[in-house]
C-alpha positions in Angstrom: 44.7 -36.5 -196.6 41.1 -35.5 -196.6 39.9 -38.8 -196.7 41.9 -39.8 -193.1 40.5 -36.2 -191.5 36.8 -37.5 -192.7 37.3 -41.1 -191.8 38.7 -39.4 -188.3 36.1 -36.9 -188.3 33.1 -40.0 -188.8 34.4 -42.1 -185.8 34.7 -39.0 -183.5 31.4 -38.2 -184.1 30.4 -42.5 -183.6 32.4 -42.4 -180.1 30.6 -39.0 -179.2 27.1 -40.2 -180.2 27.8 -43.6 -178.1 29.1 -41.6 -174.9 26.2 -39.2 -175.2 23.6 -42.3 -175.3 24.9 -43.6 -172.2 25.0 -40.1 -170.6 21.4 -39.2 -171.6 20.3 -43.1 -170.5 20.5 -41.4 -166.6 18.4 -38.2 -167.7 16.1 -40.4 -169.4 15.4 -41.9 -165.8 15.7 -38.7 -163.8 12.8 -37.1 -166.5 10.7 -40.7 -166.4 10.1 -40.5 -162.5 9.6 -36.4 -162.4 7.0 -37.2 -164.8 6.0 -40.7 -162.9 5.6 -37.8 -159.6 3.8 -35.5 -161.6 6.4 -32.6 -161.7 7.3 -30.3 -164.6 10.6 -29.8 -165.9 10.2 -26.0 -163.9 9.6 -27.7 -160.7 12.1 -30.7 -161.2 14.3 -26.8 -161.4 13.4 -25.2 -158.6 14.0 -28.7 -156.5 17.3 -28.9 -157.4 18.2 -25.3 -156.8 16.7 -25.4 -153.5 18.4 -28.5 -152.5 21.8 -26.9 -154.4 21.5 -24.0 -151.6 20.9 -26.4 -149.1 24.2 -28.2 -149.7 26.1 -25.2 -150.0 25.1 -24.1 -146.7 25.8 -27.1 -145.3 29.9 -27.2 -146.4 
């Protein structure tokens, strides 16, 4: 019984780790041009707040 809740346990974590790669693959790009542009994670923050209030103000 253990064994199948490891062997279970092992391929959840595979599929997760394989979703999260392909997940982080966009971020990767989002925090290569910021840095490409010259921003700081802090700005890259404040830009997508401002524009956030912007589209809320908008609907």
């Amino acid at each position: 019984m253990n064994v199948i809740i490891v062997l279970l346990s092992i391929l959840t974590y595979k599929n997760f780790l394989a979703s999260k790669e392909l997940n982080d693959e966009g971020w990767n790009e989002v925090a290569e041009n910021a840095v490409k542009y010259g921003l700081n994670s802090k700005q890259v923050v404040n830009m997508l707040e401002g524009i956030s209030m912007m589209v809320k103000q908008i609907k």
